[in-house]
C-alpha positions in Angstrom: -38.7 -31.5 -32.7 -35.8 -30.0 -31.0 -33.8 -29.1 -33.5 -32.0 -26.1 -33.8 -32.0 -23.7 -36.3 -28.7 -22.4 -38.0 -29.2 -19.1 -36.4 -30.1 -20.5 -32.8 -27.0 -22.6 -33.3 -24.6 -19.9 -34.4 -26.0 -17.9 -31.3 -25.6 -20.6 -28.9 -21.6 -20.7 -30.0 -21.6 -17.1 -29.8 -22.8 -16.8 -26.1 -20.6 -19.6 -25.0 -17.4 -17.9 -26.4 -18.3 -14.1 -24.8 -19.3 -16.4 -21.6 -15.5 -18.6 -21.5 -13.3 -15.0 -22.4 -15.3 -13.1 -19.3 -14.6 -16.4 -17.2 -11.0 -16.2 -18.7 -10.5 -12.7 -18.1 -11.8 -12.6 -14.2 -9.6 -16.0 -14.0 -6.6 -13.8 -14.3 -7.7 -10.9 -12.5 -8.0 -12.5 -9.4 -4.8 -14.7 -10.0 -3.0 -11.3 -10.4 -4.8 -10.0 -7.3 -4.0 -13.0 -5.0 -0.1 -13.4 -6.2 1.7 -10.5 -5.0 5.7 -10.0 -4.2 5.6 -7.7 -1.4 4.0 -9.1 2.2 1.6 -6.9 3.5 1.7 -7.7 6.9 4.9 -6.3 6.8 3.7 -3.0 5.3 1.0 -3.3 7.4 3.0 -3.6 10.6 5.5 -1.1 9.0 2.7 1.9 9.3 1.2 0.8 12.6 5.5 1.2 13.8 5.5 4.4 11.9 2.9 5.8 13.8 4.2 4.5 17.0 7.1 6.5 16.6 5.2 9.7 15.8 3.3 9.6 19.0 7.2 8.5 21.0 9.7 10.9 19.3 7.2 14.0 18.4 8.2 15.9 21.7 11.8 15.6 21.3 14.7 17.8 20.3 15.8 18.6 16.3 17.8 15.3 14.8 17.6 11.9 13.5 16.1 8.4 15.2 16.4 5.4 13.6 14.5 2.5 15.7 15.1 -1.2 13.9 12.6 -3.6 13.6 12.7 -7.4 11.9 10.9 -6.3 8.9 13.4 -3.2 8.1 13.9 0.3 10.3 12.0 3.5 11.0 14.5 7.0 10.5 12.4 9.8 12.2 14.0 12.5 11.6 12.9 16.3 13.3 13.8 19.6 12.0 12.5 23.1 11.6 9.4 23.8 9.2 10.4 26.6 6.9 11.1 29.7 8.2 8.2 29.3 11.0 10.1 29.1 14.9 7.1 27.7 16.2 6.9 25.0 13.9 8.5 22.0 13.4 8.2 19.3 11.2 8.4 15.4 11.2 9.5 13.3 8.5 9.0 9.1 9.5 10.5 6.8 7.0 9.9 3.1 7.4 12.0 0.8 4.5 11.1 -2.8 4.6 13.6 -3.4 1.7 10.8 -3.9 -0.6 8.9 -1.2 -0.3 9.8 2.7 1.2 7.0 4.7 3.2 7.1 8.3 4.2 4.8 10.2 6.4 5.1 13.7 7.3 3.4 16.1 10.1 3.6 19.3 10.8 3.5 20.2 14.7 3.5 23.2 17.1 6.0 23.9 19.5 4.5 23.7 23.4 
């Protein structure tokens, strides 16, 4: 009463070994997910200052901004788009020394 058979048995080991690798491998996902070199409130804080800058420098003349921030600094930088007069396009770049970020629009002239 109770006893196992030999193929119960062999089952049981079987179950418990697919059961400790998945516990193993989601172990080690989430230590990979959790442990990161970069901080994200930084790049967090780096896009919310990129679009900042957008919505402050968009209506000024052709050239290069540069606005410094703890984190790193935001280069705005203004200039024709292609061969269109009416055009113009801006190119934000925000370097927190870890990590570089680019956005780019594309605006009418008023």
């Amino acid at each position: 009463m109770g006893a196992l058979k030999g193929s119960a048995l062999v089952e049981a080991i079987v179950a418990a070994v697919i059961f400790l690798c998945v516990f193993a491998i989601s172990l080690e996902t989430v230590s990979r997910l959790t442990v990161r070199q970069d901080n994200g409130m930084a790049l967090v804080e780096a896009g919310q200052r990129m679009e900042e800058c957008f919505r402050e420098y968009a209506g000024r003349e052709n050239g290069a901004y540069t606005k410094e921030y703890e984190w790193g600094e935001v280069v705005v930088r203004i200039g024709p788009y292609r061969e269109y007069e009416r055009l113009r396009e801006i190119v934000i770049t925000a370097d927190t020394g870890q990590k570089k970020m680019e956005l780019r629009h594309v605006v009418e002239i008023e």
